[in-house]
Every structure is written in structure tokens, then in C-alpha cells.
PyMOL Python script that loads the backbone (N, CA, C, O; Angstrom):
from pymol import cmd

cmd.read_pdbstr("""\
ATOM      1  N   UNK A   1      -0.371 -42.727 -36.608  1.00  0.00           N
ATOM      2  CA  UNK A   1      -1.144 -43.434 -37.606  1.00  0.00           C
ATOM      3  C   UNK A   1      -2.512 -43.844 -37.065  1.00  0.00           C
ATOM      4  O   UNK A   1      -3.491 -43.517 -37.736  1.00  0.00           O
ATOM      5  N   UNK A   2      -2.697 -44.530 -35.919  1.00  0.00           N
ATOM      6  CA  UNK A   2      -3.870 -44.912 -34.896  1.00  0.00           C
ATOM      7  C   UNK A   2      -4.731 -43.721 -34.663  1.00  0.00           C
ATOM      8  O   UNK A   2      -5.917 -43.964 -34.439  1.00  0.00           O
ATOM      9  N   UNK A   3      -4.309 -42.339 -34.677  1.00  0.00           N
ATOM     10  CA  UNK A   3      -4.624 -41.579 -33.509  1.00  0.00           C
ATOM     11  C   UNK A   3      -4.310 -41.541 -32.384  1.00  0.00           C
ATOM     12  O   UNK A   3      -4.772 -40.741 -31.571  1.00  0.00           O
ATOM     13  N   UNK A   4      -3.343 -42.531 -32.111  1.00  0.00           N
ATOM     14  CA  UNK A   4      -2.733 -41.524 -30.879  1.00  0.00           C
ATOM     15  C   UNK A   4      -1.479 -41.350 -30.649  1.00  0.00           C
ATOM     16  O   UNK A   4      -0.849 -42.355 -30.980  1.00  0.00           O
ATOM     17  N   UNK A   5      -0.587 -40.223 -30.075  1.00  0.00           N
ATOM     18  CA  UNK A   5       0.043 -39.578 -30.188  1.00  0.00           C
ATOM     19  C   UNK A   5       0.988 -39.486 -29.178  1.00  0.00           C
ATOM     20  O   UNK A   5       0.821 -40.203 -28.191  1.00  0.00           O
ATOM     21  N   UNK A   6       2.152 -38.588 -29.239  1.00  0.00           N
ATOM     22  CA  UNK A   6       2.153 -37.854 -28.103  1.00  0.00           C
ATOM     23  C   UNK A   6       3.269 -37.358 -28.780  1.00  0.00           C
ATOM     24  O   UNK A   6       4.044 -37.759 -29.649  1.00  0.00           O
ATOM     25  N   UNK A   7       3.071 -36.168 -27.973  1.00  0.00           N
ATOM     26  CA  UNK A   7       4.090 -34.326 -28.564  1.00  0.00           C
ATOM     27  C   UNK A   7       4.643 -34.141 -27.065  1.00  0.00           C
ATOM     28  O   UNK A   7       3.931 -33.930 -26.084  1.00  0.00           O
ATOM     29  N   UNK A   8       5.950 -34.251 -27.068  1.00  0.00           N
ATOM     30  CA  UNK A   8       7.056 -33.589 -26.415  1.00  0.00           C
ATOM     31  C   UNK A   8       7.364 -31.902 -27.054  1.00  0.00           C
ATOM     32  O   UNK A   8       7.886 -31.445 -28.070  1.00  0.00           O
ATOM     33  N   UNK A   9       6.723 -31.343 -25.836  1.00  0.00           N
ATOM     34  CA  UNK A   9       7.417 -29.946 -26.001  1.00  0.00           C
ATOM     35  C   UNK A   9       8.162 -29.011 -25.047  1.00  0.00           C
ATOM     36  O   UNK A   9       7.524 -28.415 -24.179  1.00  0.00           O
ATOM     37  N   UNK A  10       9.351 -28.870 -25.157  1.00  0.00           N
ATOM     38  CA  UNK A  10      10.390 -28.481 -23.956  1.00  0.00           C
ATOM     39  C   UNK A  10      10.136 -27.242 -23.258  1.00  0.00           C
ATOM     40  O   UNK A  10       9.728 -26.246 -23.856  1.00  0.00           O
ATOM     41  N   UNK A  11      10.329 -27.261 -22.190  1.00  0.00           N
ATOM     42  CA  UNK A  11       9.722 -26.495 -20.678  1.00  0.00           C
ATOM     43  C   UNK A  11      10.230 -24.760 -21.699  1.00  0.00           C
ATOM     44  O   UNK A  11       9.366 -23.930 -21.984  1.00  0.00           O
ATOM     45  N   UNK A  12      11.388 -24.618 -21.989  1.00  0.00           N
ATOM     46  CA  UNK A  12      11.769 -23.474 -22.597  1.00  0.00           C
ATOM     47  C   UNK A  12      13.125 -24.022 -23.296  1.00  0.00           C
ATOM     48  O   UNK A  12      13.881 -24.976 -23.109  1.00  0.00           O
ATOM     49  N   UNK A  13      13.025 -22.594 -24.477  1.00  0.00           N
ATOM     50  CA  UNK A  13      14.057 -22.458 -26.055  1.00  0.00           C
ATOM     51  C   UNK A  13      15.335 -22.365 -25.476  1.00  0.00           C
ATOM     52  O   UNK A  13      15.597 -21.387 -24.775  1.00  0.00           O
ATOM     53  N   UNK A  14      16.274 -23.363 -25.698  1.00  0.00           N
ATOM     54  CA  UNK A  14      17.477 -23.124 -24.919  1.00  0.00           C
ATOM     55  C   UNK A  14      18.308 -21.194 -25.910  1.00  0.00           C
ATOM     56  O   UNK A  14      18.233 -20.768 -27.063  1.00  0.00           O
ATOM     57  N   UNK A  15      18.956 -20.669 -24.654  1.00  0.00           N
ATOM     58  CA  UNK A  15      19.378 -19.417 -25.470  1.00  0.00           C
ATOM     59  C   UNK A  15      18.628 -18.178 -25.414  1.00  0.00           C
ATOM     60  O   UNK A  15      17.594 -18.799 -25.172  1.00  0.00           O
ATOM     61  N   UNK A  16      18.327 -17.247 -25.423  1.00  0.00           N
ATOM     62  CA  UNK A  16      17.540 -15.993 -25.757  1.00  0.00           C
ATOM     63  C   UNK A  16      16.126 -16.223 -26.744  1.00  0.00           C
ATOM     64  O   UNK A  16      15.333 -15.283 -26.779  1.00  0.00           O
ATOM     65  N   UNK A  17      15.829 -17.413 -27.506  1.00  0.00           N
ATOM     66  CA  UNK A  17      14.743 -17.424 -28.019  1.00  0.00           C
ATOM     67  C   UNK A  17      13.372 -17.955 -26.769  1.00  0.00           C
ATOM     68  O   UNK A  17      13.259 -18.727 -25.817  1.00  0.00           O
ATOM     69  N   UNK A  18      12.623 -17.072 -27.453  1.00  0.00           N
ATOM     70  CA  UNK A  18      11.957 -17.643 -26.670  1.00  0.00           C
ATOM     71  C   UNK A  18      10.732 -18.856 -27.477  1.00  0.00           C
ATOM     72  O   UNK A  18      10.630 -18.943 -28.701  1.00  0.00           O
ATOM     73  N   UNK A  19      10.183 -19.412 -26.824  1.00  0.00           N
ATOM     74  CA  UNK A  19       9.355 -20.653 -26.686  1.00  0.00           C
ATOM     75  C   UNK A  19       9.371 -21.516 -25.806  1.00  0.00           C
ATOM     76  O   UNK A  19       9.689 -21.167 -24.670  1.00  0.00           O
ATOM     77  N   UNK A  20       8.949 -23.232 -26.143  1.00  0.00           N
ATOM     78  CA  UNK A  20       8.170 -23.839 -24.917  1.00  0.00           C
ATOM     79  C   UNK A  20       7.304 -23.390 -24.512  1.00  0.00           C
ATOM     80  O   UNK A  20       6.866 -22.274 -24.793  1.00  0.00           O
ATOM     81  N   UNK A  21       6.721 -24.423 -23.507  1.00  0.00           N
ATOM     82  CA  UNK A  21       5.868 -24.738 -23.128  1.00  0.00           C
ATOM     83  C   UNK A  21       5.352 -23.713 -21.832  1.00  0.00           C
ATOM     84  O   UNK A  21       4.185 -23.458 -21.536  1.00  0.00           O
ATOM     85  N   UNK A  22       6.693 -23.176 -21.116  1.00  0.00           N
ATOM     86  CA  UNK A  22       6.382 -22.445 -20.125  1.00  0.00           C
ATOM     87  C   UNK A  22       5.965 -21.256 -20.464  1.00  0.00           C
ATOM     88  O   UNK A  22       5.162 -20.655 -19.751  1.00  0.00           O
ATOM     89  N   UNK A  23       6.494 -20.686 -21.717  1.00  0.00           N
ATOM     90  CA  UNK A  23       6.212 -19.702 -22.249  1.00  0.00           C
ATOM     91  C   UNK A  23       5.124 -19.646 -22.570  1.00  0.00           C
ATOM     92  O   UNK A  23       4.600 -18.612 -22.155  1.00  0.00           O
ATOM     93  N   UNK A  24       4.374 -20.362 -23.218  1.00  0.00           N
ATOM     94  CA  UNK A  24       3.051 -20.444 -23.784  1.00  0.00           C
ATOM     95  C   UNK A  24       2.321 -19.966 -22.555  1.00  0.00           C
ATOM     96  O   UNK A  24       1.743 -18.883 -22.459  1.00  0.00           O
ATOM     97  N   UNK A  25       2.443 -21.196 -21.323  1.00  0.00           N
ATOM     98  CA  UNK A  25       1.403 -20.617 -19.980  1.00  0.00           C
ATOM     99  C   UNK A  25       1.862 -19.496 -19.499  1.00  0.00           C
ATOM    100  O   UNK A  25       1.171 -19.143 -18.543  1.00  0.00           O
ATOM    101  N   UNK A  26       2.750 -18.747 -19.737  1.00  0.00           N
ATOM    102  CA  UNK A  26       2.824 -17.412 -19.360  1.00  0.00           C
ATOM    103  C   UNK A  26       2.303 -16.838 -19.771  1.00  0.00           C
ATOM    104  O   UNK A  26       1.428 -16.417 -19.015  1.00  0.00           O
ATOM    105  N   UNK A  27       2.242 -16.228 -21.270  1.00  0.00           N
ATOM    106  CA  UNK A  27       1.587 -16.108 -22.256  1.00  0.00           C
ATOM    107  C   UNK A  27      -0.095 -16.124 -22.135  1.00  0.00           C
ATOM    108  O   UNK A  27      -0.760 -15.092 -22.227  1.00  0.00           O
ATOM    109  N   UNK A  28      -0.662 -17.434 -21.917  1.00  0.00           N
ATOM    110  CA  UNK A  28      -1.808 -17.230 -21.388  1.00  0.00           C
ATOM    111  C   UNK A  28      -2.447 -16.954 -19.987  1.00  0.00           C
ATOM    112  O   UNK A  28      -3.634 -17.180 -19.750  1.00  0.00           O
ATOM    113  N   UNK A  29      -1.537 -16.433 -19.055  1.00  0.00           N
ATOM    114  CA  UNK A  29      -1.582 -16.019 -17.918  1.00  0.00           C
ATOM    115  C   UNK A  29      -2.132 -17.228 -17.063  1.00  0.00           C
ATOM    116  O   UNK A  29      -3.193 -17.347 -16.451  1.00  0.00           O
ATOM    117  N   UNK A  30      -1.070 -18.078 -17.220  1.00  0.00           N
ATOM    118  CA  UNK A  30      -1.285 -19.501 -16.258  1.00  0.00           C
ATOM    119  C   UNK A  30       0.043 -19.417 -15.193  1.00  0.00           C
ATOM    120  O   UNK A  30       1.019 -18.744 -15.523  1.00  0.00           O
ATOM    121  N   UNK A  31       0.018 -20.080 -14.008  1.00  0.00           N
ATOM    122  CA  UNK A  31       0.927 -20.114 -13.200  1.00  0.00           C
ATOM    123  C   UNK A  31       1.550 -20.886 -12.983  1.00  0.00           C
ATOM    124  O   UNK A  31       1.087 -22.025 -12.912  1.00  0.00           O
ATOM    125  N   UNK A  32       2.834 -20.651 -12.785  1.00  0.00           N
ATOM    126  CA  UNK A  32       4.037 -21.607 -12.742  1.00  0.00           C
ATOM    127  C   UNK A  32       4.625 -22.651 -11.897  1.00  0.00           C
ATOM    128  O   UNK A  32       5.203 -23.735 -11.976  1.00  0.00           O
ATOM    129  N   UNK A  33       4.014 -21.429 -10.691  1.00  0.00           N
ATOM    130  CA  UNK A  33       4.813 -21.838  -9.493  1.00  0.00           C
ATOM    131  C   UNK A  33       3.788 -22.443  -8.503  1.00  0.00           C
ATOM    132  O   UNK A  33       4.177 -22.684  -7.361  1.00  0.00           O
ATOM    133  N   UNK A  34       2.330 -22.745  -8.900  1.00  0.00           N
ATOM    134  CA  UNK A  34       1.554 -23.544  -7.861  1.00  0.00           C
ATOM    135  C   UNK A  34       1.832 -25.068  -8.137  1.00  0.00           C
ATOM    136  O   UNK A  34       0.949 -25.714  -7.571  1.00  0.00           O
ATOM    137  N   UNK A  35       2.654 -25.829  -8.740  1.00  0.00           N
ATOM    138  CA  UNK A  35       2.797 -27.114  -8.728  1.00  0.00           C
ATOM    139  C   UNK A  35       1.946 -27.970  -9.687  1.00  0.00           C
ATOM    140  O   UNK A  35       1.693 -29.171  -9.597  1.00  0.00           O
ATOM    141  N   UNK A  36       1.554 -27.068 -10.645  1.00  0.00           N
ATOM    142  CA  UNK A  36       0.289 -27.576 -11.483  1.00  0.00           C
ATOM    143  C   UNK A  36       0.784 -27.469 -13.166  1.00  0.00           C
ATOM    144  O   UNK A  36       0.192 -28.144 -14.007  1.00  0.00           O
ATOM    145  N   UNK A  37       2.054 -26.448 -13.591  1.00  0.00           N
ATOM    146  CA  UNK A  37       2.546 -25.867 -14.374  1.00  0.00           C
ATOM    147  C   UNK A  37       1.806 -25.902 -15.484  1.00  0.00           C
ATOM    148  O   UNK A  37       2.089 -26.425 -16.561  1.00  0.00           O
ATOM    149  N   UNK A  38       1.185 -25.527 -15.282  1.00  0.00           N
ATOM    150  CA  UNK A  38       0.086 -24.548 -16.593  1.00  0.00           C
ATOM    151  C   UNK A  38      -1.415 -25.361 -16.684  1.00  0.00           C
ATOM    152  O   UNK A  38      -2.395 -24.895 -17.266  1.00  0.00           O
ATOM    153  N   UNK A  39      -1.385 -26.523 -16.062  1.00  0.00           N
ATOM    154  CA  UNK A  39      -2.821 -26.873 -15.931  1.00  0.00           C
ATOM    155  C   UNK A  39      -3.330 -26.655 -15.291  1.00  0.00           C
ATOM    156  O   UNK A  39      -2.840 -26.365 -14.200  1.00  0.00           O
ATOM    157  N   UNK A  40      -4.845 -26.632 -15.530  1.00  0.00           N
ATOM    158  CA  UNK A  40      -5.958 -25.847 -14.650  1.00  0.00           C
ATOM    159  C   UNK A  40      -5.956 -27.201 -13.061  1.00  0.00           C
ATOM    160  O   UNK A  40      -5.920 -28.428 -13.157  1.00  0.00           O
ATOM    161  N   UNK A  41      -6.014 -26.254 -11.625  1.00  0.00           N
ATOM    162  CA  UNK A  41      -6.123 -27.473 -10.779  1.00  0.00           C
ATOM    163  C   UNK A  41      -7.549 -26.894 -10.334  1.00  0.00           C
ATOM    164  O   UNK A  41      -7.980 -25.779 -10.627  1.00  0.00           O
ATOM    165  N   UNK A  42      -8.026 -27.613  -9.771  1.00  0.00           N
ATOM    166  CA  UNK A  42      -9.629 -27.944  -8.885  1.00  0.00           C
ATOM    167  C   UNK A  42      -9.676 -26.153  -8.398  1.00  0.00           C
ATOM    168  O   UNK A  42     -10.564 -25.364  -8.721  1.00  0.00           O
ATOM    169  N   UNK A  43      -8.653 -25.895  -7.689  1.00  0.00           N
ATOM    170  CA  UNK A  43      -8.713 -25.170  -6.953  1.00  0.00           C
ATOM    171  C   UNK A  43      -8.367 -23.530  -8.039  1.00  0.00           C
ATOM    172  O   UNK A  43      -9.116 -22.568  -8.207  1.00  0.00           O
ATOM    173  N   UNK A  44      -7.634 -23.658  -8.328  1.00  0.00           N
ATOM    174  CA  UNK A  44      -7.161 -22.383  -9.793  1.00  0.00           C
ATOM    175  C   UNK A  44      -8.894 -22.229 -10.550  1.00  0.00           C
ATOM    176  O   UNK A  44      -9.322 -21.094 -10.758  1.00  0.00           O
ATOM    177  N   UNK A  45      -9.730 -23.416 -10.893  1.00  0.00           N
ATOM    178  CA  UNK A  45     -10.615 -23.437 -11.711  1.00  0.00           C
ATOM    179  C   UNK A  45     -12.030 -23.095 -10.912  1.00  0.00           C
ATOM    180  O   UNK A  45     -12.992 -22.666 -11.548  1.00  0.00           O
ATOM    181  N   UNK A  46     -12.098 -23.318  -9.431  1.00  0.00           N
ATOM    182  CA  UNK A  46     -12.855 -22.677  -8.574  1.00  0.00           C
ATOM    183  C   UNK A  46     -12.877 -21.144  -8.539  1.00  0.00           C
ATOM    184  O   UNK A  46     -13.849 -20.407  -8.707  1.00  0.00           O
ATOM    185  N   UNK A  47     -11.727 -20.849  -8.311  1.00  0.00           N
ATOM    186  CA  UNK A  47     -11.175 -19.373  -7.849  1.00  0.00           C
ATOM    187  C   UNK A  47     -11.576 -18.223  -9.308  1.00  0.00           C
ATOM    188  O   UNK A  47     -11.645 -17.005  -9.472  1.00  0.00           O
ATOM    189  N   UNK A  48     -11.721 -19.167  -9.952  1.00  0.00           N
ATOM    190  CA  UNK A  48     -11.869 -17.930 -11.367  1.00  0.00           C
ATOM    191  C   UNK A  48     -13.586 -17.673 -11.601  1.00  0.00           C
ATOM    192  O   UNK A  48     -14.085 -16.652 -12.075  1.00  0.00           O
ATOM    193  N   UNK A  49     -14.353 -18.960 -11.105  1.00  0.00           N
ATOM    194  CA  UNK A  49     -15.568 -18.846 -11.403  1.00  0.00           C
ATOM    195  C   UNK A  49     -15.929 -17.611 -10.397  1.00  0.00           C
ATOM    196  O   UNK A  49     -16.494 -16.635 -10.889  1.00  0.00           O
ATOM    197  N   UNK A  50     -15.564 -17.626  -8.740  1.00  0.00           N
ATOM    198  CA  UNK A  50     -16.023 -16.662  -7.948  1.00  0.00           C
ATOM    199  C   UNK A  50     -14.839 -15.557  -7.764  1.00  0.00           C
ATOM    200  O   UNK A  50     -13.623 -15.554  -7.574  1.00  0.00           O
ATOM    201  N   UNK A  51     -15.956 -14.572  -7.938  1.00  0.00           N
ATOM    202  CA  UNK A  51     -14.845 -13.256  -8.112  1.00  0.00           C
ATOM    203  C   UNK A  51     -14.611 -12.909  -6.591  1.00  0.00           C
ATOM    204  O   UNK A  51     -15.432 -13.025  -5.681  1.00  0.00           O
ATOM    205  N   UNK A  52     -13.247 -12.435  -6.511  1.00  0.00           N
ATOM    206  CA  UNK A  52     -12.965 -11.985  -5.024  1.00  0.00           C
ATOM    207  C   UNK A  52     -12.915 -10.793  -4.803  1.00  0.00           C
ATOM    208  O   UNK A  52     -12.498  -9.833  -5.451  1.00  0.00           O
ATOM    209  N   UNK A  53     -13.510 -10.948  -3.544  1.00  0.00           N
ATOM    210  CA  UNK A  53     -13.736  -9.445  -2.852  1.00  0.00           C
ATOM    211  C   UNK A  53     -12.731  -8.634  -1.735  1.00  0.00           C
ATOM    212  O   UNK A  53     -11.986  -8.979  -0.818  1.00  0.00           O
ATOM    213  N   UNK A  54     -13.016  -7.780  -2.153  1.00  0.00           N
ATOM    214  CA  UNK A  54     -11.355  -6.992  -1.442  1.00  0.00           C
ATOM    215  C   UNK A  54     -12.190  -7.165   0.202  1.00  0.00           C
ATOM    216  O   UNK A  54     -13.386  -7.053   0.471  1.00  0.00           O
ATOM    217  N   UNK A  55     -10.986  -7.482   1.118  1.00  0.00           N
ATOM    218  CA  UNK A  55     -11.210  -7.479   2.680  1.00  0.00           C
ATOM    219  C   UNK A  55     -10.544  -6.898   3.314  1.00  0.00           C
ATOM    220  O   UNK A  55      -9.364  -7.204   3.485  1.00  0.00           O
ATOM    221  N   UNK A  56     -11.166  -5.798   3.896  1.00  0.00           N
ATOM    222  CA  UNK A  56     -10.440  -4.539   4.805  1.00  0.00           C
ATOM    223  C   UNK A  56      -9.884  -4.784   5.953  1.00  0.00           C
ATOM    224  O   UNK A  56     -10.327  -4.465   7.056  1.00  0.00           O
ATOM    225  N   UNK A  57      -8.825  -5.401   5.695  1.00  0.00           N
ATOM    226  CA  UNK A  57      -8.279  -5.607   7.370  1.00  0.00           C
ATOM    227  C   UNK A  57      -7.492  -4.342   8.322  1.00  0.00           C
ATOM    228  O   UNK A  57      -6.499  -4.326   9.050  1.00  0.00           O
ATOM    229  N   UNK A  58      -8.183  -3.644   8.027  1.00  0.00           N
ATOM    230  CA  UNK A  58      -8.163  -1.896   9.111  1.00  0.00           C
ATOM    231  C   UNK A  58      -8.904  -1.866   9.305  1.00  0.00           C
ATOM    232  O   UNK A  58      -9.753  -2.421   8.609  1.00  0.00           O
ATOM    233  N   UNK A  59      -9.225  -1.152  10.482  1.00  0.00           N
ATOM    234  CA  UNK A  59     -10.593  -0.565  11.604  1.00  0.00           C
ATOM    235  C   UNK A  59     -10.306   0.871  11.225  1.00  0.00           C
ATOM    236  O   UNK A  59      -9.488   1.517  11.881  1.00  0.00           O
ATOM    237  N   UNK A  60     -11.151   1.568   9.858  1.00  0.00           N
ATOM    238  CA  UNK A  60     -10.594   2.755   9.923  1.00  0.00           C
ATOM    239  C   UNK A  60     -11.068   3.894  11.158  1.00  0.00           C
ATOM    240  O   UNK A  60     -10.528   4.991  11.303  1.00  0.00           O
ATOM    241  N   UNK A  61     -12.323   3.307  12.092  1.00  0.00           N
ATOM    242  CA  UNK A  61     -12.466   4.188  12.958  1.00  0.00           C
ATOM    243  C   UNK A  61     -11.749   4.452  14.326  1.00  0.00           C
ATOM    244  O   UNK A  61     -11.975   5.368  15.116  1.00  0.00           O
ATOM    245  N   UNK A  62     -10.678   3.271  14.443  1.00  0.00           N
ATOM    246  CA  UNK A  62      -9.851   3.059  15.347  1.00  0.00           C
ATOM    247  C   UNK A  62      -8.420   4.280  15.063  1.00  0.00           C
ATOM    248  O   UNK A  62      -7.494   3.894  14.348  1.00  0.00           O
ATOM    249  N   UNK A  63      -8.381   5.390  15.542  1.00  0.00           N
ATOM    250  CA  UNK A  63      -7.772   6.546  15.328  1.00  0.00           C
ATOM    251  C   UNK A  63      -6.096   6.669  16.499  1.00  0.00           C
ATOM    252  O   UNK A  63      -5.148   7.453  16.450  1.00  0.00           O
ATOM    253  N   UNK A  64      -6.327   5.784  17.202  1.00  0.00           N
ATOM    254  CA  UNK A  64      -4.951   5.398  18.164  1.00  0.00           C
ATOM    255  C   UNK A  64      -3.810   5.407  17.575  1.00  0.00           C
ATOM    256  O   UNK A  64      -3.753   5.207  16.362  1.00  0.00           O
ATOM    257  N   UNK A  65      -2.640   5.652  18.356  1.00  0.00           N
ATOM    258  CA  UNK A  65      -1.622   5.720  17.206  1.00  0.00           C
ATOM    259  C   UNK A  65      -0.696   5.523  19.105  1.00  0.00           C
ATOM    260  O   UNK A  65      -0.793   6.235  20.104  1.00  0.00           O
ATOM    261  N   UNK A  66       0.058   4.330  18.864  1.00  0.00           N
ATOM    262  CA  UNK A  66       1.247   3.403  19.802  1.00  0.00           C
ATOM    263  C   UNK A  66       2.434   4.299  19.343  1.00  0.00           C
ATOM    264  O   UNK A  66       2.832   4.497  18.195  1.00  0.00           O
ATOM    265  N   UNK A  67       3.100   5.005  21.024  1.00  0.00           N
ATOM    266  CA  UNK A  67       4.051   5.211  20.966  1.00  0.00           C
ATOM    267  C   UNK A  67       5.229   3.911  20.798  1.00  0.00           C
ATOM    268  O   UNK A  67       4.947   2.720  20.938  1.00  0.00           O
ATOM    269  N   UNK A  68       6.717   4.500  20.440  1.00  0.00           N
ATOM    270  CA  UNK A  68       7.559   3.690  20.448  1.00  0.00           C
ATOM    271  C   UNK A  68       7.679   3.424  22.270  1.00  0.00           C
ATOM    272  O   UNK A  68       7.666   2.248  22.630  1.00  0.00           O
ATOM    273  N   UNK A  69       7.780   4.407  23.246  1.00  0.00           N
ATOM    274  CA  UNK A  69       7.618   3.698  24.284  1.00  0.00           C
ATOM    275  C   UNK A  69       7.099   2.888  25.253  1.00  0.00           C
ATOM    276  O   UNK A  69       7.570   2.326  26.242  1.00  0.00           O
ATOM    277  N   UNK A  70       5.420   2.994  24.463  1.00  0.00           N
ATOM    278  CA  UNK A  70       4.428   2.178  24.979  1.00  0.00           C
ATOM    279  C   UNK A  70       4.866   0.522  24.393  1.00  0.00           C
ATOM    280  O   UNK A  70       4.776  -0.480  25.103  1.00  0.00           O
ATOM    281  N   UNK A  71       5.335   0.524  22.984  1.00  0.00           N
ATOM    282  CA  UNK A  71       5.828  -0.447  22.043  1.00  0.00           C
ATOM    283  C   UNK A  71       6.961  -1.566  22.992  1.00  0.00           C
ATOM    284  O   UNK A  71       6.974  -2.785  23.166  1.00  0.00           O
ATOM    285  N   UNK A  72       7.803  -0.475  23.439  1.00  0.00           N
ATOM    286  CA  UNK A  72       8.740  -1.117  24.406  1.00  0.00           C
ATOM    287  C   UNK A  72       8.622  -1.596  25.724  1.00  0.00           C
ATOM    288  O   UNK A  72       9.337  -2.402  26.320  1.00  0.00           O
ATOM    289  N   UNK A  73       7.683  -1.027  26.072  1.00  0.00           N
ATOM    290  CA  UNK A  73       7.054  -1.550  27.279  1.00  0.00           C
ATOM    291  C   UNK A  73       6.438  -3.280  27.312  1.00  0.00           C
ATOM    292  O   UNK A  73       6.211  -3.792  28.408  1.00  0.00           O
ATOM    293  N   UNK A  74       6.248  -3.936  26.243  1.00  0.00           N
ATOM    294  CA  UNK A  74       5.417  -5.010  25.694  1.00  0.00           C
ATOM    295  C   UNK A  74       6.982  -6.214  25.041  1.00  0.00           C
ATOM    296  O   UNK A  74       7.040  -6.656  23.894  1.00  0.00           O
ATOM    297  N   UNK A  75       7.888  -6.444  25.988  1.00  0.00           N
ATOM    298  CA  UNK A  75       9.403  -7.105  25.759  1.00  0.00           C
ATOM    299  C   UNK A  75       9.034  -8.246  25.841  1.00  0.00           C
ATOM    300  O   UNK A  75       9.599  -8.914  24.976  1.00  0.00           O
ATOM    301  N   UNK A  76       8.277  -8.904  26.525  1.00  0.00           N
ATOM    302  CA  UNK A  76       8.247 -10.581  26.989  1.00  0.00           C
ATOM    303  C   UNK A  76       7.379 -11.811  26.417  1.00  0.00           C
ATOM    304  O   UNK A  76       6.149 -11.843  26.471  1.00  0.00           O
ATOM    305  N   UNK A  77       7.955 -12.529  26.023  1.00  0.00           N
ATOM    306  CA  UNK A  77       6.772 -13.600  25.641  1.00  0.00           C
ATOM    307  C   UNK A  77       5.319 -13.697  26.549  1.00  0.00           C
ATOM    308  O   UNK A  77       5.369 -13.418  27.746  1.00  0.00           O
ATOM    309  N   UNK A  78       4.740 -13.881  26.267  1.00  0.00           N
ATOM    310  CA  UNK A  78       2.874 -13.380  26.431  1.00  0.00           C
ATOM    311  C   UNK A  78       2.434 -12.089  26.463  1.00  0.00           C
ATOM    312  O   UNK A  78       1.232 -11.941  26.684  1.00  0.00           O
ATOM    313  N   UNK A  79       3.301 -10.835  26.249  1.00  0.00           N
ATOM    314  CA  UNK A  79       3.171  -9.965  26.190  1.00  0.00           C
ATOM    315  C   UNK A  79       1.739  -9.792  24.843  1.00  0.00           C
ATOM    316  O   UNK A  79       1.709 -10.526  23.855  1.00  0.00           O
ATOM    317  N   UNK A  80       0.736  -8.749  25.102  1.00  0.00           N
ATOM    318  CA  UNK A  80      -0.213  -9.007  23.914  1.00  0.00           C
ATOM    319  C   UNK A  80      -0.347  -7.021  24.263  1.00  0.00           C
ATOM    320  O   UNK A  80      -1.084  -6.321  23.569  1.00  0.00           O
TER     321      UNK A  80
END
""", "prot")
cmd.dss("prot")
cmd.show_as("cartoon", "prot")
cmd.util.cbc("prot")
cmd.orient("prot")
């Protein structure tokens, strides 16, 4: 009556239907499982403004290739 409110809407449709709330952020391709469940955090809302860049973690000019016996040779803690 005031304007203000509040709407309870359940995490998910008990049964094979689907709905809720989790559904919805799935739906809009929000994530579940960072502890934020479907709201935008500081860090989710950073990450979308800057686009990421793929990082090559191979040396493709590094052409070496480790035997399994050289592999075994390297058994001991501090071994590097």
C-alpha cells in the first residue's frame, strides 16, 4: 500500500517444473556458484567491462621433448 514491498521468490519449482529464482539467473547467464547468487559483485561487474585476453602459457619455440627416464631421474623433494 506504502510502496514498499517485498516478493519472496523460491531458489527453484519444487518437481520437474521449472522456475525460481535460480532459474531466472541461469537463464540470464548469471552465476551460481561465486557466492553472490545472481547478483552482480564488484568483481563479476569489473570483469565484464574489460575484455580478456587469451595468455599463452607455452613457449612454442621450446621444441624439447623429456624422456620418461630423464622424468625418473628427478624422485626427490627439491628435485626441479
Amino acid at each position: 500500500q506504502d510502496g514498499c514491498s517485498l516478493k519472496f521468490d523460491h531458489p527453484v519449482v519444487p518437481g520437474l517444473t521449472k522456475g525460481g529464482w535460480m532459474e531466472k539467473v541461469k537463464e540470464q547467464g548469471g552465476e551460481l556458484t561465486d557466492g553472490f547468487w545472481g547478483t552482480r559483485s564488484l568483481i563479476s561487474a569489473s570483469s565484464e567491462t574489460n575484455s580478456l585476453s587469451v595468455v599463452n602459457m607455452i613457449n612454442n619455440d621450446v621444441k624439447r621433448i623429456i624422456t620418461e627416464e630423464e622424468l625418473s631421474q628427478h624422485n626427490k623433494d627439491g628435485d626441479a
